[in-house]
Structure formats: C-alpha cells, structure tokens
VOKOL-815473 format. One record per residue (C-alpha): residue number from 0; residue in one letter; chain; x, y, z. Coordinates in Angstrom, 2 decimals, padded with zeros to 5 digits. Layout:
<sites>
{site NUM, "A", "A", {X, Y, Z}} ...
</sites>
This chain:
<sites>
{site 0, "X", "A", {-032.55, -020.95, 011.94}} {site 1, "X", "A", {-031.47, -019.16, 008.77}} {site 2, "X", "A", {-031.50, -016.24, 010.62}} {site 3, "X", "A", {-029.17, -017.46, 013.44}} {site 4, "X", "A", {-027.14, -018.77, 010.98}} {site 5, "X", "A", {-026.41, -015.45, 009.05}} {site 6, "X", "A", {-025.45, -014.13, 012.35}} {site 7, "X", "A", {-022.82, -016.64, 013.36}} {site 8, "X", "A", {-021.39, -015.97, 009.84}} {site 9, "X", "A", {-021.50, -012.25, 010.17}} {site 10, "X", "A", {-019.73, -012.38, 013.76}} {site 11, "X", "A", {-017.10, -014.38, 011.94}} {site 12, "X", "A", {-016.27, -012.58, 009.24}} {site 13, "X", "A", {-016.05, -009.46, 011.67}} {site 14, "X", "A", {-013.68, -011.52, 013.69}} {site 15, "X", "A", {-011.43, -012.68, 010.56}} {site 16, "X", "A", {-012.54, -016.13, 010.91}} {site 17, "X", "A", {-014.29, -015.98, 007.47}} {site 18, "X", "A", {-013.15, -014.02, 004.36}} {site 19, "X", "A", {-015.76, -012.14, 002.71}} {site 20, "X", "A", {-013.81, -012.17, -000.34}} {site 21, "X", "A", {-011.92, -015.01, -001.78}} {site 22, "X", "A", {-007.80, -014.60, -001.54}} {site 23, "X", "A", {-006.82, -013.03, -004.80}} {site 24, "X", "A", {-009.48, -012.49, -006.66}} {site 25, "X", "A", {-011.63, -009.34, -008.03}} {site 26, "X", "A", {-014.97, -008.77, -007.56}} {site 27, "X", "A", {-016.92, -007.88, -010.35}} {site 28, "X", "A", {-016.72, -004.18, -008.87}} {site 29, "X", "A", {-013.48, -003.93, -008.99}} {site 30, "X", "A", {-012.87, -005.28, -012.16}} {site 31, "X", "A", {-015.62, -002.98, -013.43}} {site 32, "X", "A", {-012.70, -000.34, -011.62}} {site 33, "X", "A", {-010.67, -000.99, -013.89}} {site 34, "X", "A", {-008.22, -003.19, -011.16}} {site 35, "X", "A", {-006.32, -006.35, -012.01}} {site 36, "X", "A", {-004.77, -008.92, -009.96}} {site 37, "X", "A", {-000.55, -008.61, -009.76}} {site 38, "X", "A", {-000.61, -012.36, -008.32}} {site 39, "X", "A", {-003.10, -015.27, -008.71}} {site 40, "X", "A", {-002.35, -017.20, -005.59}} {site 41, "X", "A", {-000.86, -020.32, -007.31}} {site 42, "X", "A", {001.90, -018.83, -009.25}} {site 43, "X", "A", {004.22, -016.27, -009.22}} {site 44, "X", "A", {004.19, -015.42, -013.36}} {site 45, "X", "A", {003.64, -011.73, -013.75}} {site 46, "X", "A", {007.11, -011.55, -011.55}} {site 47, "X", "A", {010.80, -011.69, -012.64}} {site 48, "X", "A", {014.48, -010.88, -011.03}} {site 49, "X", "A", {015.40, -007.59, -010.75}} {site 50, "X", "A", {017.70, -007.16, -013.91}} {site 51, "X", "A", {017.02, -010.70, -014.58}} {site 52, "X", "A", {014.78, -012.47, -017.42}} {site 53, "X", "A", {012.70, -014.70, -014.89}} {site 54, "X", "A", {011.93, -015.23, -011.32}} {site 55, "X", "A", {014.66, -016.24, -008.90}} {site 56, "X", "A", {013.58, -019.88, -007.28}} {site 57, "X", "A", {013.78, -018.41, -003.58}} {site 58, "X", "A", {010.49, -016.45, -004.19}} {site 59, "X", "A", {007.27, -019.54, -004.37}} {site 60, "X", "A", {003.42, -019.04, -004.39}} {site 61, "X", "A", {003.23, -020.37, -000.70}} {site 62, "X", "A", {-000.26, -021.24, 000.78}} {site 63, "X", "A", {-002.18, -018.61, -001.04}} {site 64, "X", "A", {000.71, -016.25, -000.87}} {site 65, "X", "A", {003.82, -014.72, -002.45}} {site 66, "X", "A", {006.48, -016.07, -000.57}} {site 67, "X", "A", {010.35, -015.07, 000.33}} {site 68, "X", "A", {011.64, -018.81, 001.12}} {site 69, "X", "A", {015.00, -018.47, 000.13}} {site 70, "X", "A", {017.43, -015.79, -000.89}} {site 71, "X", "A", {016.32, -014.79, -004.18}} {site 72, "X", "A", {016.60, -011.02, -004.46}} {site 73, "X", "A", {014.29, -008.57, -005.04}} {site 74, "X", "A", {011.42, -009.09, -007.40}} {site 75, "X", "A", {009.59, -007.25, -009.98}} {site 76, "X", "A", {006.54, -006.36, -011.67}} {site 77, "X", "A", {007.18, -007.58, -016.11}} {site 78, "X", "A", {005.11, -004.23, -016.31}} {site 79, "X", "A", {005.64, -000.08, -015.88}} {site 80, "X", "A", {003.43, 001.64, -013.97}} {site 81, "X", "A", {003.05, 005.62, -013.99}} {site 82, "X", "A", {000.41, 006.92, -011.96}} {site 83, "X", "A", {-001.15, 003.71, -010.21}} {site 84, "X", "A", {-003.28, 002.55, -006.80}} {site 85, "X", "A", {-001.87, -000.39, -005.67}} {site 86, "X", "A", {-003.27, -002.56, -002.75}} {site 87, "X", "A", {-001.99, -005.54, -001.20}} {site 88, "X", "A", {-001.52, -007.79, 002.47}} {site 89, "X", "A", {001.59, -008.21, 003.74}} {site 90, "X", "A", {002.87, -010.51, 006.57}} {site 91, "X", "A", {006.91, -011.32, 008.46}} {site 92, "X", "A", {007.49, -014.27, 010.23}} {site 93, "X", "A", {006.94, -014.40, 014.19}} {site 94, "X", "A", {009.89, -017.03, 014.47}} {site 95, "X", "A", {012.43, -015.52, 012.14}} {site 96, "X", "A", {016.11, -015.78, 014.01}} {site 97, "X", "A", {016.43, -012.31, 013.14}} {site 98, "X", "A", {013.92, -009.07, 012.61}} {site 99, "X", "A", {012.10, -009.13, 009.32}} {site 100, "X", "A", {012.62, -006.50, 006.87}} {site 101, "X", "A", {010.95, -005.73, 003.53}} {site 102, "X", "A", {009.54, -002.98, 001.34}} {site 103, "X", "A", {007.94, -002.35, -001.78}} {site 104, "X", "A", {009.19, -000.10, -004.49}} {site 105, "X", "A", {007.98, 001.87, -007.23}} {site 106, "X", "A", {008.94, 003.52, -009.90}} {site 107, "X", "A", {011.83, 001.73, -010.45}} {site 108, "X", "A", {014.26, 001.77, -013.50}} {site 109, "X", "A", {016.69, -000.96, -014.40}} {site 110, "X", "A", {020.40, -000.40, -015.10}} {site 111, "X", "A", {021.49, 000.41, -011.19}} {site 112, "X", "A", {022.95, -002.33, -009.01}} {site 113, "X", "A", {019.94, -002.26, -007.46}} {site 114, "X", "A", {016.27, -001.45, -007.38}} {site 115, "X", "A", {016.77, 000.99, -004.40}} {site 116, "X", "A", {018.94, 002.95, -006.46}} {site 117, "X", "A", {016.05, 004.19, -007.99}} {site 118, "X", "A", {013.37, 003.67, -006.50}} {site 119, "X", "A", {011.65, 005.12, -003.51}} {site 120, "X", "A", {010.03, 002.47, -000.59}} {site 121, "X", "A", {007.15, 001.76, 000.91}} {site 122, "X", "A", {008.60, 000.46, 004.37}} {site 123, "X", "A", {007.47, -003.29, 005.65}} {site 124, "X", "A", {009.46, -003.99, 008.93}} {site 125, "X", "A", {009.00, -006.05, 012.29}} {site 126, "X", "A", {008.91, -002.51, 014.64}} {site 127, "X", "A", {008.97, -004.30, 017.47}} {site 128, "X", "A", {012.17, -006.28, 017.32}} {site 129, "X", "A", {014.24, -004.63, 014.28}} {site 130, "X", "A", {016.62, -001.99, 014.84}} {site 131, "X", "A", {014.96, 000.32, 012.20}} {site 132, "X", "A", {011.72, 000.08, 014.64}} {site 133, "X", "A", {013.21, 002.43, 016.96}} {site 134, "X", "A", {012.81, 005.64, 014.04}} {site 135, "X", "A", {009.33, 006.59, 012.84}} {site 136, "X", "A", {011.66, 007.03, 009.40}} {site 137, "X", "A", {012.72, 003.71, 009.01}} {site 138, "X", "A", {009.55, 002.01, 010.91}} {site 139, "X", "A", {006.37, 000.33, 008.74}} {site 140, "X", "A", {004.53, 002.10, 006.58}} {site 141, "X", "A", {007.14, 004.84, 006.43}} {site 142, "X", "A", {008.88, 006.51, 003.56}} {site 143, "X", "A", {011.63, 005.03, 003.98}} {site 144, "X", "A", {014.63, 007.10, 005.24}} {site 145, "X", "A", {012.57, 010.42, 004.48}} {site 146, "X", "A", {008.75, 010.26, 005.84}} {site 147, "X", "A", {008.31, 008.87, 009.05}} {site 148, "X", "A", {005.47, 007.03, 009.44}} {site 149, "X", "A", {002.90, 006.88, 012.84}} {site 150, "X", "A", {002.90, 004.52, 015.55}} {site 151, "X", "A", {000.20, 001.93, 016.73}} {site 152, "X", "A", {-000.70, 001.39, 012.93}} {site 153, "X", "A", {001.59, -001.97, 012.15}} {site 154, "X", "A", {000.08, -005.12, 013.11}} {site 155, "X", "A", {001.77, -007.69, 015.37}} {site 156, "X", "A", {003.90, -009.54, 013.91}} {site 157, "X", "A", {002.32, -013.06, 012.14}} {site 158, "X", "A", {-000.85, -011.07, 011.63}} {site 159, "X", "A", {-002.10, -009.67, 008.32}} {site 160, "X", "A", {-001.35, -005.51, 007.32}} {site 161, "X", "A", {-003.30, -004.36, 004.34}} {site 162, "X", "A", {-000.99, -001.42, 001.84}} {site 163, "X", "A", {-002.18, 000.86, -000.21}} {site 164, "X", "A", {000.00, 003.20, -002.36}} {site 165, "X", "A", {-001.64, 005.68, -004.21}} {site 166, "X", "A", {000.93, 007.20, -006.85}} {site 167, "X", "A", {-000.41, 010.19, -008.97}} {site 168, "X", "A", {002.08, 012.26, -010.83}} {site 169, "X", "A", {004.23, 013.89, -008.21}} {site 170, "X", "A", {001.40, 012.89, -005.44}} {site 171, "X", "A", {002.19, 009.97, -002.80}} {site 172, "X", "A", {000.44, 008.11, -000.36}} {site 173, "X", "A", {000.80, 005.72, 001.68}} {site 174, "X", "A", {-002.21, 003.60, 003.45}} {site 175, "X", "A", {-001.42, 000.79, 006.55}} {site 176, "X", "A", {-004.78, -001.10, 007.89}} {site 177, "X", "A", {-006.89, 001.36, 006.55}} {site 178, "X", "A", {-004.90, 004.98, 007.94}} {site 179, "X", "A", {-003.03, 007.40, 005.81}} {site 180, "X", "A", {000.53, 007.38, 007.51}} {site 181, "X", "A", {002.57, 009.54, 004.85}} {site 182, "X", "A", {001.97, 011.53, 001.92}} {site 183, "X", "A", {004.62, 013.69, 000.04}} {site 184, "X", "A", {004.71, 015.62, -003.09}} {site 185, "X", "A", {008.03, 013.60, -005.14}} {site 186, "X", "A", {010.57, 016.54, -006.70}} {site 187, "X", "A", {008.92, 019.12, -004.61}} {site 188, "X", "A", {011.41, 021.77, -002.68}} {site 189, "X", "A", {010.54, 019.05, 000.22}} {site 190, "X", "A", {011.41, 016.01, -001.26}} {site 191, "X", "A", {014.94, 017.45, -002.79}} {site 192, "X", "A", {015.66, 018.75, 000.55}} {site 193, "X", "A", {015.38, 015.25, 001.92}} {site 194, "X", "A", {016.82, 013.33, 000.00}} {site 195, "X", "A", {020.09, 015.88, -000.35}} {site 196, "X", "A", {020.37, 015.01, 003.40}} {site 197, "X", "A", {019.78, 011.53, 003.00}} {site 198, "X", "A", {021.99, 008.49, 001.60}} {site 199, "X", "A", {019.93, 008.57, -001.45}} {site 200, "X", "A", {021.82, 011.77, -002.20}} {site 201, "X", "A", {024.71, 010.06, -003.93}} {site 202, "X", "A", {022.26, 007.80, -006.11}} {site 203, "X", "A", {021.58, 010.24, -009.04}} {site 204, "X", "A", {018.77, 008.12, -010.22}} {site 205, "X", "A", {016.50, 008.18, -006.73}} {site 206, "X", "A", {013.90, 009.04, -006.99}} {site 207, "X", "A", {014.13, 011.00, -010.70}} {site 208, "X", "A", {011.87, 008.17, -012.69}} {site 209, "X", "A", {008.19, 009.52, -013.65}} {site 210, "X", "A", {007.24, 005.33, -014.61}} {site 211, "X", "A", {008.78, 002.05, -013.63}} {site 212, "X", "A", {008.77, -001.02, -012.24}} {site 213, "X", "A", {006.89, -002.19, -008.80}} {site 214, "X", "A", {008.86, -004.23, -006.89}} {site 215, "X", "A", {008.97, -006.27, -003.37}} {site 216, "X", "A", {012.70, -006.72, -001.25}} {site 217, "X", "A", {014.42, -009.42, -000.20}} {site 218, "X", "A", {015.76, -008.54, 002.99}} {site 219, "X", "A", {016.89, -011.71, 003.65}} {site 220, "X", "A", {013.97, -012.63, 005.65}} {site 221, "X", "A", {010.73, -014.15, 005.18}} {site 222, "X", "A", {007.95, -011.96, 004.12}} {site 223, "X", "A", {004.79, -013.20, 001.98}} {site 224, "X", "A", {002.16, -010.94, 000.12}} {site 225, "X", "A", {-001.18, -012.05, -001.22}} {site 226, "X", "A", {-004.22, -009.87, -002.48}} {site 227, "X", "A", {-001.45, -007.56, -004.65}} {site 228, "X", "A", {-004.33, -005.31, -006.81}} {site 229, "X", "A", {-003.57, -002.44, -009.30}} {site 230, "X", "A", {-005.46, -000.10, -010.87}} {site 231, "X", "A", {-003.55, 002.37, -013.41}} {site 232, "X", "A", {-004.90, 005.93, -012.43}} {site 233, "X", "A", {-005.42, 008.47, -015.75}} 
</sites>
C-alpha cells in the first residue's frame, strides 16, 4: 500500500499536480547556497515604487503570488545587486482584453524617468497574441530589443514559466523553463553596436550601470511572480 501510494504521489508531482517544494520558500540547500527569498508569498515588503519610498497599491501578494492588479508602475528591489543569479515563475493572464506584457530589469539606477532608461530587460510577453510576439527580439525570454530569443520555449499562456538570469560582471544569461535562450557579453564591441542601432541609443544611461536595482514592469496588464530567489555571485 505504501508503496502504491508513493507512486501515485510521484506521478503527480511529475504531472504538476503536487509541488515538491513549498511556494516561496528555501530549502535548506539552497539556503546553505547562499540564496534568499525576494518575496514571501504573503507580502510584498522587500518591494517599493520605482523612484518612490514604498510600494504602489496596484501591486498585492495575490494567492501565493506577486500580483499586477492595478496600475501601479514598475516595482523594485529596496536592494543593489552586482553580479547576481536570480530565479523566479512568472505567469499573464489568459483573459486579459489585451496581450500581456512584462519584463524584469536589472541593473537599474534611479534618477531617469524611468527604469528602462537604464536598465536592460529580461522580456515576459504573451507571443501568441501581442504584437511584439511576431520578432524573436521583442518575444519572451528575449533581450529585449537586442537578443532575440528562441521559439517553442514560452509556455501557454495561464501556465507557469520558470526565469533565470544569471548576471556576472559583463556576462548575461538568460534561462526560460529550463533552456538557455540568450547570452551576451554587456559593453562588449557587440552590445555597443546594438544598442547604437537601437532606441536605447539616445538613453545615455542604458545599459552603463555595473550594480542596481532589480525590477518587474507594469505594462499595464496583469502579470504575477512567485518563487523570486537570489543568490549574490562573488
């Protein structure tokens, strides 16, 4: 019996039924790791406007999740981060009236209208339905505007992606549902090159920042995060 049993829960976590892992916690390994939790699943402390002292009321822990609700604009980590692995699930809205659209930053410096200004994006986007969808460059996972990212990695959307962003020094990755889908060198001859032919090109402070802040967009759509781990890299 106890045999069938750890069976039926095997096959369930397999088919997501399950979690092996509680939502937003660590496990003693990765605490051992050296990561720490960016949201505890109840609140949203640990979060703030962007250029503001405190968090804008459109952004609620929601079910487990960090939740867009309301326009609130973009959020931020109270924290810098330099060199940095950060980790995290991200899901859009099946029945939004329009295409969701989100991203997460890094490196970002305050004193430009906005966070973009700054810093560069990790790209979270409904492919399917937005616009942006129709360029690998805009698309999830991508760069935004200047890596373009692979197809058949983005989940449906309603479903569940899993990030990672791996920042060390100049070095960049970016992870979707397990797969490396871009990786640059920032303030290489490459990177320059881009973003001279991109919009960024008349933002002198793109891009330039070695430390700042992590933040998540307001797009004016729903989007909600939960699991958001760090772990500061040497």
């Amino acid at each position: 019996m106890r045999k069938s049993i750890s069976i039926a829960l095997s096959l369930l976590i397999a088919a997501g039924s399950v979690s092996a892992q509680a939502l937003n916690t660590l496990t003693a390994a990765e605490k051992a790791a050296g990561w720490k939790l960016l949201f505890d699943g109840k609140t949203t402390d640990g979060w703030r406007g962007y250029m503001k002292q405190n968090g804008p009321d459109g952004w609620k822990a929601v079910d487990g999740a960090l939740t867009r609700v309301a326009e609130g604009g973009d959020i931020v980590t109270k924290d810098k981060y330099k060199n940095f692995e950060l980790t995290l699930d991200w899901r859009l809205d099946p029945n939004s009236k329009e295409p969701s659209n989100s991203g997460v930053f890094f490196h970002g410096i305050e004193g430009p209208d906005a966070i973009y200004y700054s810093a560069p994006e990790m790209q979270i986007l409904d492919d399917e339905k937005h616009p942006d969808g129709k360029s690998p460059l805009t698309s999830a996972g991508s760069n935004f505007a200047l890596h373009p990212a692979p197809r058949g990695v983005v989940k449906p959307v309603g479903q569940w992606n899993t990030a990672k962003l791996v920042v060390n020094g100049p070095h960049v990755e970016h992870w979707l549902n397990g797969k490396k889908v871009v990786e640059y060198e920032l303030w290489s001859d490459d990177w320059k090159q881009r973003v001279a032919k991109s919009k960024f090109n008349a933002w002198p402070e793109y891009g330039k920042a070695t430390e700042g802040y992590i933040g998540l967009q307001d797009h004016g759509n729903y989007v909600a995060f939960r699991n958001i781990k760090i772990r500061v890299l040497p």
